[in-house]
C-alpha positions as CSV (number, residue, x, y, z in Angstrom):
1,X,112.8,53.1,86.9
2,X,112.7,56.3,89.3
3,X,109.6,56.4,91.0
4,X,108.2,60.0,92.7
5,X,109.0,60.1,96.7
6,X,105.8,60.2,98.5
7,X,104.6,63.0,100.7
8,X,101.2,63.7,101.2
9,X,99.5,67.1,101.7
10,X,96.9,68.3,103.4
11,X,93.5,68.9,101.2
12,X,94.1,66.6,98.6
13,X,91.9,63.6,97.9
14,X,92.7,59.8,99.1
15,X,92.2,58.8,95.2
16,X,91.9,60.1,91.6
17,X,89.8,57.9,88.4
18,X,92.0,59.1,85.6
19,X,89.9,59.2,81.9
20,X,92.4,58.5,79.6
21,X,91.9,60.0,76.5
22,X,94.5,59.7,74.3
23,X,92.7,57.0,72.0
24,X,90.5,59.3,70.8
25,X,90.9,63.1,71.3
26,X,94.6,62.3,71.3
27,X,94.6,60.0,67.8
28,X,92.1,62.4,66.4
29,X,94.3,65.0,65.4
30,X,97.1,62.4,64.0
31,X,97.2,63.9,60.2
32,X,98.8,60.1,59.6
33,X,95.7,57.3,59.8
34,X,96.5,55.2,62.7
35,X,95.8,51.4,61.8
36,X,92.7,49.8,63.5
37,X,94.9,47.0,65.0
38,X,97.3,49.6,66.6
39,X,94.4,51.3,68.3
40,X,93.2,48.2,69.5
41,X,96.7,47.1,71.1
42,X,97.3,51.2,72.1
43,X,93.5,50.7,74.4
44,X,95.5,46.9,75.5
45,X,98.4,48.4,77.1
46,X,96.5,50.9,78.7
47,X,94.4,48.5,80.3
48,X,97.3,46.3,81.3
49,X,99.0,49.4,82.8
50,X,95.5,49.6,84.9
51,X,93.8,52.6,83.2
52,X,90.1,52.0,84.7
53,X,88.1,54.8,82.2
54,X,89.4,54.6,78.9
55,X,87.4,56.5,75.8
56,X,87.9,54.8,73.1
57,X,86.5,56.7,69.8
58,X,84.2,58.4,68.1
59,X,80.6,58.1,66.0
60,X,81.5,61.3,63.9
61,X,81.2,61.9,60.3
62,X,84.7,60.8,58.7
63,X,84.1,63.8,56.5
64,X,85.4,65.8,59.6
65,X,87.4,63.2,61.3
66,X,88.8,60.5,59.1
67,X,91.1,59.4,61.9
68,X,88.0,58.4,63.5
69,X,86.7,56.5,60.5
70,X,86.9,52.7,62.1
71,X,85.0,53.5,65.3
72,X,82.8,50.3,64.6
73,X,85.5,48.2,63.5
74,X,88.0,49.0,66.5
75,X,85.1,48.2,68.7
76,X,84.2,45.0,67.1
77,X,88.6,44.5,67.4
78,X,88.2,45.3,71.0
79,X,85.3,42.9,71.9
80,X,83.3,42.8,74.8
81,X,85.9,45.0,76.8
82,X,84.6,48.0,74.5
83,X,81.3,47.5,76.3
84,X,81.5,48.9,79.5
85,X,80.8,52.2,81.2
86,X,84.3,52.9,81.6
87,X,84.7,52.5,78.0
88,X,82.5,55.4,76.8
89,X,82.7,56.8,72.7
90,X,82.0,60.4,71.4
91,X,78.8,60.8,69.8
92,X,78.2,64.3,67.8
93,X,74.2,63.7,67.2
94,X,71.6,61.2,67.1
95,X,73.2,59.3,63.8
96,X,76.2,59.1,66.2
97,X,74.2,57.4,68.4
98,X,72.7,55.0,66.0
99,X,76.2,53.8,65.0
100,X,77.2,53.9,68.7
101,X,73.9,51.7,69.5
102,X,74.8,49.6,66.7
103,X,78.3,48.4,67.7
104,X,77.0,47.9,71.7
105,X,78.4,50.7,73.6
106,X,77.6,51.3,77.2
107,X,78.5,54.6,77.7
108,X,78.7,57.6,75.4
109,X,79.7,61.5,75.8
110,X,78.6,64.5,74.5
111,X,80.7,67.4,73.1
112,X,79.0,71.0,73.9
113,X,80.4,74.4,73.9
114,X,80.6,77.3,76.1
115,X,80.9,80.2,73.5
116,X,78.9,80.9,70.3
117,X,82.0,80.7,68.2
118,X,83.0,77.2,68.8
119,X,79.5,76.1,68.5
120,X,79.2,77.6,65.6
121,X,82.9,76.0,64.2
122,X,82.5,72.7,66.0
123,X,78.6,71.8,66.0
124,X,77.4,74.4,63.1
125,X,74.9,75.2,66.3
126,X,74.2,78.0,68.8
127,X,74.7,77.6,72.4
128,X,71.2,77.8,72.7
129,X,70.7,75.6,69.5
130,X,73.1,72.9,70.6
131,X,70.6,71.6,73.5
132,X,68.2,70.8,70.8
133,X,70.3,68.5,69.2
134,X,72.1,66.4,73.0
135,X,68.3,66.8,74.3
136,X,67.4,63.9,72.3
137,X,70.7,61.9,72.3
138,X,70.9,62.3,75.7
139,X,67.6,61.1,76.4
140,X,67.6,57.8,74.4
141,X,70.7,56.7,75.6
142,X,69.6,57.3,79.2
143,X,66.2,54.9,77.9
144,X,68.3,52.6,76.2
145,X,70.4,52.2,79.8
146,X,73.6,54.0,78.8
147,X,75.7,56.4,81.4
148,X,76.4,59.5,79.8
149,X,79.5,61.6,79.8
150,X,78.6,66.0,78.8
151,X,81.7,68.0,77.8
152,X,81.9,71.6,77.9
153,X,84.8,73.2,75.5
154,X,86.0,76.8,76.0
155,X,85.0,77.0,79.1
156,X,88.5,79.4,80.1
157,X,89.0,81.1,77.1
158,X,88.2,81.0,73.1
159,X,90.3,81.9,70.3
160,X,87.6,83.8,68.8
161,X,85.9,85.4,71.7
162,X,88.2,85.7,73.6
163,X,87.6,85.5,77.6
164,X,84.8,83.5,78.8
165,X,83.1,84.4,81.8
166,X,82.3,81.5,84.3
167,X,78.9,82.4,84.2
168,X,78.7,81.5,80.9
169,X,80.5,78.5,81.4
170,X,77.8,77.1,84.6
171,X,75.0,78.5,82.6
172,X,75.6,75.3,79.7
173,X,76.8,73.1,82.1
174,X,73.5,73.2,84.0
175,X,72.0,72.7,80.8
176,X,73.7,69.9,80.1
177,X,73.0,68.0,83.2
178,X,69.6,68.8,83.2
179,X,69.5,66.3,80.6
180,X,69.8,63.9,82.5
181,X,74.1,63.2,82.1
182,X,75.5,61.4,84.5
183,X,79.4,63.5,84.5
184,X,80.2,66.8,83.6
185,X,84.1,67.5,82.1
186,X,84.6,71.3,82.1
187,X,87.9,71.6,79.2
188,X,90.2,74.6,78.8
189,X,90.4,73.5,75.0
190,X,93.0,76.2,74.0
191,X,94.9,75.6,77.4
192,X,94.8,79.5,78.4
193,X,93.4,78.8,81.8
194,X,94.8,79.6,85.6
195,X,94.4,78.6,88.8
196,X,91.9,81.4,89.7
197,X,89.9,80.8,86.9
198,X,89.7,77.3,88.0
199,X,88.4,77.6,91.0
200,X,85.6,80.5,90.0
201,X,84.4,77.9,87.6
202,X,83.9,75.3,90.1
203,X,82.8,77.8,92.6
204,X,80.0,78.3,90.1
205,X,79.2,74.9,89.4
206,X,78.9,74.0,92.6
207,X,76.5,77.2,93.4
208,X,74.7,76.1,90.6
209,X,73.8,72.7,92.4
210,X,76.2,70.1,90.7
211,X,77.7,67.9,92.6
212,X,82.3,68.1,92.7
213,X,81.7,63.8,92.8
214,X,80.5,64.5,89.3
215,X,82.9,66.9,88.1
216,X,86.3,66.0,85.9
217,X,88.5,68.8,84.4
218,X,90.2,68.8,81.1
219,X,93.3,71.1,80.5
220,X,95.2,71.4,77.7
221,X,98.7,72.6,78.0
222,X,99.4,75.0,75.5
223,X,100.9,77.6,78.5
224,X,101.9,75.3,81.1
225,X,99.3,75.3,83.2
226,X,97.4,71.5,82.8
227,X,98.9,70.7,85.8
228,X,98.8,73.6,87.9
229,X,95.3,73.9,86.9
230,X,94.5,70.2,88.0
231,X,95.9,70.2,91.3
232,X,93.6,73.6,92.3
233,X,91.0,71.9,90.9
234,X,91.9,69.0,93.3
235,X,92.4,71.0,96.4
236,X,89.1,71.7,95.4
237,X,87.2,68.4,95.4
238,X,87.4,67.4,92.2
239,X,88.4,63.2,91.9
240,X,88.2,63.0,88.0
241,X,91.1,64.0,85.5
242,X,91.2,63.9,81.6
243,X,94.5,63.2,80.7
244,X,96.4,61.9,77.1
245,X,99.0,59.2,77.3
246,X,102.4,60.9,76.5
247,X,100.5,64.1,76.1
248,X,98.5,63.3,72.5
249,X,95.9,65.5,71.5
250,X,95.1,69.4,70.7
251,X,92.0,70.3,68.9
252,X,91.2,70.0,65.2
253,X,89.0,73.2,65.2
254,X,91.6,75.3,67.5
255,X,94.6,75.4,65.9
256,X,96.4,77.0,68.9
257,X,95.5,74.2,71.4
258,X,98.4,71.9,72.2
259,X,98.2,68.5,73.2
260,X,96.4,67.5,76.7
261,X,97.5,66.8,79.6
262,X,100.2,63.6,79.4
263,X,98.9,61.1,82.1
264,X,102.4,60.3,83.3
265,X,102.8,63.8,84.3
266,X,99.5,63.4,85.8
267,X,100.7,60.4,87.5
268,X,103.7,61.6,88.9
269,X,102.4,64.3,90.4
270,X,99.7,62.4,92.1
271,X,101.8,59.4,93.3
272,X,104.3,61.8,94.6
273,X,101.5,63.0,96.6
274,X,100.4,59.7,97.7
275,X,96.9,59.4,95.6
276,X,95.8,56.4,94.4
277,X,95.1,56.2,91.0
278,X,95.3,52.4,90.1
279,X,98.0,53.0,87.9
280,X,101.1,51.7,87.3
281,X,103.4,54.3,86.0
282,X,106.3,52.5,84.9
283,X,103.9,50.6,82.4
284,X,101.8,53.8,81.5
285,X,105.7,54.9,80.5
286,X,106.2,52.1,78.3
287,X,102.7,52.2,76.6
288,X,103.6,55.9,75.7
289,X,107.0,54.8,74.3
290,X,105.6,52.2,72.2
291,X,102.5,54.5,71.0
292,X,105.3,57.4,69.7
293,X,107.2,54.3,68.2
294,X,104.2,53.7,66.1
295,X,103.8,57.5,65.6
296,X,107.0,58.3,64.3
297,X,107.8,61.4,66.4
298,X,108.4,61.7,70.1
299,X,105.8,62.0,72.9
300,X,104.9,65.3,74.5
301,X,105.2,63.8,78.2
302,X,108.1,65.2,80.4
303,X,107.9,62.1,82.5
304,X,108.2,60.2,79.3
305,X,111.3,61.6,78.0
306,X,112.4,61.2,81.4
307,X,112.3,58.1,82.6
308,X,112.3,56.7,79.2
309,X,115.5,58.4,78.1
310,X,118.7,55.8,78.0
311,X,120.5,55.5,81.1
């Protein structure tokens, strides 16, 4: 199997931790229910193809996401491997966190907004209200000795708002990591972002006192630009990527958001720069095949169709 040449270029970090998270916010919006035991062997593969952070699932209501209905039985599947920091679930609000207590986790993210509209669609909350419901969550899993993980969606655009300024965006991040969360993933939800946007919004953050070591980025690529986006974000410090194997994913409460950004692309493009990500590609390639096997419809990936296309 081709593998990308290496050359390295200047401003680019030695290594990237890659949080896969095709299990969940790619399987989530799968109109087919997945079975329990192919989740368990999808999180498996990726684990043998050396995926380090993998989230998993999540504690929400299966009223809103019956995709997600077997989060405690694909943990219990999973075993003790599901119990790690790097193996982090969603959790909407404190009865999230009960379940997610429940089954053992050790690590849990949050899901906040940047805009009043997706709050509103996604949380039934305000921005302001929102903090009143992760203040608690937040807390107890910090007592309870849990490393937490806060999103921010919308943070480069919003279907209903329209732009978002990157004040707006640092403003709820701040917020969020006065909480006491340990990372912060800053998602272009509807995939509108560029590269200038990218780097106003981590300009901000960073002005607003959080640290790039605790920053990931989450792009979607309904235009293009996941990658693009990724590699400014990069050449500007950031070490952590969201990515989807084979590109699964979109949003269930934006319909015009595409799937994420596939992880082999990902990979490609960082190997071919010479960054270590721990990841084997030609087996990240295979999971992918396999996972659109069990999908019935072909993956999103580039990479994928690439190198996994017949001779």
């Amino acid at each position: 199997m081709r593998t990308p040449q290496v050359d390295r270029a200047e401003g680019m970090p030695e290594r990237v931790r890659i949080y896969e998270v095709g299990v969940r916010d790619g399987l989530q919006n799968e109109e087919n229910i997945v079975p329990v035991d192919v989740k368990a062997e999808f999180v498996r593969r990726l684990e043998a193809a050396g995926v380090e952070t993998i989230e998993t699932t999540s504690f929400v209501s299966p009223t809103w996401v019956p995709q997600l209905a077997d989060a405690a039985e694909l943990l219990t599947a999973l075993g003790e491997s599901a119990r790690g920091r790097n193996r982090p679930v969603l959790v909407p609000n404190e009865k999230g966190l009960d379940r997610a207590l429940e089954a053992g986790v050790g690590a849990i993210a949050i899901f906040g907004s940047a805009t009043e509209a997706f709050a509103a669609k996604n949380l039934n909350a305000t921005v302001d209200g929102q903090f009143d419901m992760f203040g608690p969550v937040a807390k107890r899993a910090k007592d309870e000795g849990l490393w937490v993980r806060a999103y921010v969606s919308m943070c480069f655009g919003d279907p209903w708002e329209g732009d978002v300024a990157p004040d707006q965006v640092v403003s709820v991040a701040r917020r969020l990591m006065d909480l006491g969360c340990d990372e912060l993933s800053i998602g272009d939800t509807i995939g509108v972002g560029t590269a200038g946007q990218v780097e106003s919004v981590l300009d901000g953050l960073v002005e607003a006192g959080i640290s790039l070591d605790t920053i990931a980025v989450h792009f979607h690529d309904t235009y293009g630009q996941a990658l693009p986006n990724t590699l400014t974000a990069l050449r500007k410090g950031v070490t952590i990527v969201d990515s989807s194997a084979g590109g699964l994913g979109g949003c269930p409460y934006a319909k015009s958001a595409t799937g994420n950004l596939a992880t082999e692309d990902l990979l490609w493009a960082l190997h071919g720069l010479g960054i270590e990500t721990g990841i084997d590609l030609p087996a990240m390639v295979g999971t992918s095949m396999w996972m659109s096997e069990q999908l019935g419809k072909p993956p999103a990936s580039a990479v994928v169709k690439a190198l996994g296309a017949p001779a």
